[in-house]
N, C-alpha and C positions, 0 to 999 in steps of 0.2 A: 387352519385357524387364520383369519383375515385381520391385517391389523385397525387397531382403532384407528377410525378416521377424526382428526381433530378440528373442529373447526377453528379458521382465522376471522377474529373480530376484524370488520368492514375496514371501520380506522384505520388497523395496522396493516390492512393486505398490501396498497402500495408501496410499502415499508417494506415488507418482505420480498416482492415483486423486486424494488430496487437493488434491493441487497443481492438478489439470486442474479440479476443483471449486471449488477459491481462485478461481482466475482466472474463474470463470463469475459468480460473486458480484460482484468487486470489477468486471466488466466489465456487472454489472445484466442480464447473460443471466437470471440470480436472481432475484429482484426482492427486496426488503426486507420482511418478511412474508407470503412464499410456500411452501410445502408443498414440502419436498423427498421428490420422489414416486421411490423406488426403482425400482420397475418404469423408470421413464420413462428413469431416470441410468443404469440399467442397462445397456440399449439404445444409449442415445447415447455413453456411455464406453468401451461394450465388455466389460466383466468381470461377474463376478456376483456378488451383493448380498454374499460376506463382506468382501469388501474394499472394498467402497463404503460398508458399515458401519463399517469399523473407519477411512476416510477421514473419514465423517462427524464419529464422535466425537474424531476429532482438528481438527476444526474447531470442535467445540462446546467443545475445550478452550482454545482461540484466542479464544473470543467471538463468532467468525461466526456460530455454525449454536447455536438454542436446542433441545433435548431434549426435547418434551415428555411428559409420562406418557399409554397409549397414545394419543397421538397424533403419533409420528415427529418428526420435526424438520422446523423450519422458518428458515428466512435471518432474521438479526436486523436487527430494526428498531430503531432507536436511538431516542428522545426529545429533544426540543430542549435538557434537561437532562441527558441522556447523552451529547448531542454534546459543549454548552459543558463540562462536566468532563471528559470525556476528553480535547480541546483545550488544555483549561488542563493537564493534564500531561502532555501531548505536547509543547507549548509548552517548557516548561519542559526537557525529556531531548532536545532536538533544540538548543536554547538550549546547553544541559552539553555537550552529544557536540559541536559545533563550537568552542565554545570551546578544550574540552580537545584535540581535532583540529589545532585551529591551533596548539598550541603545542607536539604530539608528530607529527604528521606527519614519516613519510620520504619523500625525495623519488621512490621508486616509488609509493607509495600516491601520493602527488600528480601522477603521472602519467598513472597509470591512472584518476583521477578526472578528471581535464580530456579524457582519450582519451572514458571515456561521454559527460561535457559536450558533445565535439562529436557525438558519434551522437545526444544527445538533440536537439542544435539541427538535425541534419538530420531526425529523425524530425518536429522541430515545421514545419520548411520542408514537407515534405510533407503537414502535418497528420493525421498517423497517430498517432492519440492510442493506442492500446494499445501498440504501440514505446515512443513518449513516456513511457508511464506507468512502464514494466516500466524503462526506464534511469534515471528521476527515481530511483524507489525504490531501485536499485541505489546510486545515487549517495548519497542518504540515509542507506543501508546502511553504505557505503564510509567516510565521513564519521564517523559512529556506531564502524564497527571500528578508525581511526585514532585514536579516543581512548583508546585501551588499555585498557579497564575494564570488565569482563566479567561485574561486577554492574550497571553503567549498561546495559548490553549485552540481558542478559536482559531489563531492566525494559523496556527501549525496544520492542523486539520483542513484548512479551505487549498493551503498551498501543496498539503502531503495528498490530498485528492487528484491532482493532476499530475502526479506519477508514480502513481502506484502501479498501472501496467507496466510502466518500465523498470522500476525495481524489481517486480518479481522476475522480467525476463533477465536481470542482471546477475542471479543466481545459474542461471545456465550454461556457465563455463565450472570447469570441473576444478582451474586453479583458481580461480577468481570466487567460488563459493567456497573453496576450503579457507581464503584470505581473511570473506566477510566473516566465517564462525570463529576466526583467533580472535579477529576484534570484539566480536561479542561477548570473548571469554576476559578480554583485557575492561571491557563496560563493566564485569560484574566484579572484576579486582578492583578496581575504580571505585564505582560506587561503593565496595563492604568497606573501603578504606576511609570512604568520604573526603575522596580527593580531588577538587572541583576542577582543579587544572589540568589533571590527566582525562579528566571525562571528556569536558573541552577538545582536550586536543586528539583523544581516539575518535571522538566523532564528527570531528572537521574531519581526519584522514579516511573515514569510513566512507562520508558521503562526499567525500574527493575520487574517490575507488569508485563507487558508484558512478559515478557522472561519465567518469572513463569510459568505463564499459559500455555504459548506453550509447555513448557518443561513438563507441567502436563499434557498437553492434549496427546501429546508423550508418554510417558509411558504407560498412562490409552490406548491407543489405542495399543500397545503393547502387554500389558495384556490381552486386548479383543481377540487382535489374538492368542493368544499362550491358550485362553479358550478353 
């Protein structure tokens, strides 16, 4: 029995297209100054190049994917000064969105936030880190939209777009992803207690941890090349 084929409406193909190419990036399918070679994304996504073009350039308007003049695009590679700046004010909007969360939270939003917490703590039991990654974010998300400010909102999301490759590879140390699940567990003490200064301040340290790692995994891979 063959499964139903469903059609995608025209409109939302490069939607989906984008999205199936987000996920190849942040999951380092991409590599971080790589040639995104049309022919190839073609092929492997299934559709034909107007929409995996018009995917593209909504990636490059995200900051993932650079444009170059003829030479196509390619996955962007950050600087160890593009990391720590964009850290430093992602820091800061992930700091504001919990804050302000903890102290406008309804009690469905906080339910549905502890409901992904535990899918994410069973995706970490299993160690399926692309599960893991896609509920963190959610949860992140979730957190960010119970603070009701939908200028904080935009900013969060154009700046949380240019590192989400690197987040997800910052879960790939075994002490360093057990680190990030305590603090997630200390966001949901936080938040049930509605206490805006401890949210604050687990998620300064969280994306203080973060930044760490990216910056160490930067270097060590530096070194690797230059062996």
């Amino acid at each position: 029995m063959s499964a139903e084929i469903i059609p995608i409406p025209r409109a939302a193909l490069h939607e989906q297209v984008a999205h199936r190419l987000r996920q190849m990036l942040v999951e380092n399918r991409i590599a971080p100054g790589a040639k995104l070679n049309e022919r190839e994304l073609s092929e492997i996504l299934n559709v034909s190049r107007t929409p995996l073009r018009e995917a593209i350039k909504m990636l490059a308007a995200e900051g993932l994917v650079e444009l170059l003049p003829n030479r196509g695009a390619i996955a962007v590679e950050l600087s160890e000064a593009d990391i720590l700046n964009t850290f430093e004010v992602m820091s800061g909007l992930e700091a504001q969105s919990g804050s302000l969360a903890a102290e406008r939270i309804t009690e469905a939003e906080l339910d549905e936030i502890k409901a992904m917490h535990y899918e994410m703590l069973a995706a970490y039991t299993r160690r399926d880190l692309p599960a893991y990654y896609q509920l963190n974010s959610a949860i992140h998300r979730a957190i960010n939209s119970a603070a009701k400010n939908p200028v904080l909102t935009a900013t969060y999301n154009q700046v949380n777009a240019r590192l989400q490759a690197l987040r997800f590879r910052s879960n790939q140390d075994g002490d360093k992803w057990r680190t990030a699940v305590k603090e997630h567990e200390q966001m949901i003490d936080a938040l049930s207690k509605r206490d805006a200064a401890a949210m604050r301040a687990v998620l300064l340290a969280h994306l203080d941890n973060k930044r760490d790692v990216v910056v160490e995994q930067l270097r060590a891979a530096k070194q690797t090349a230059k062996a």
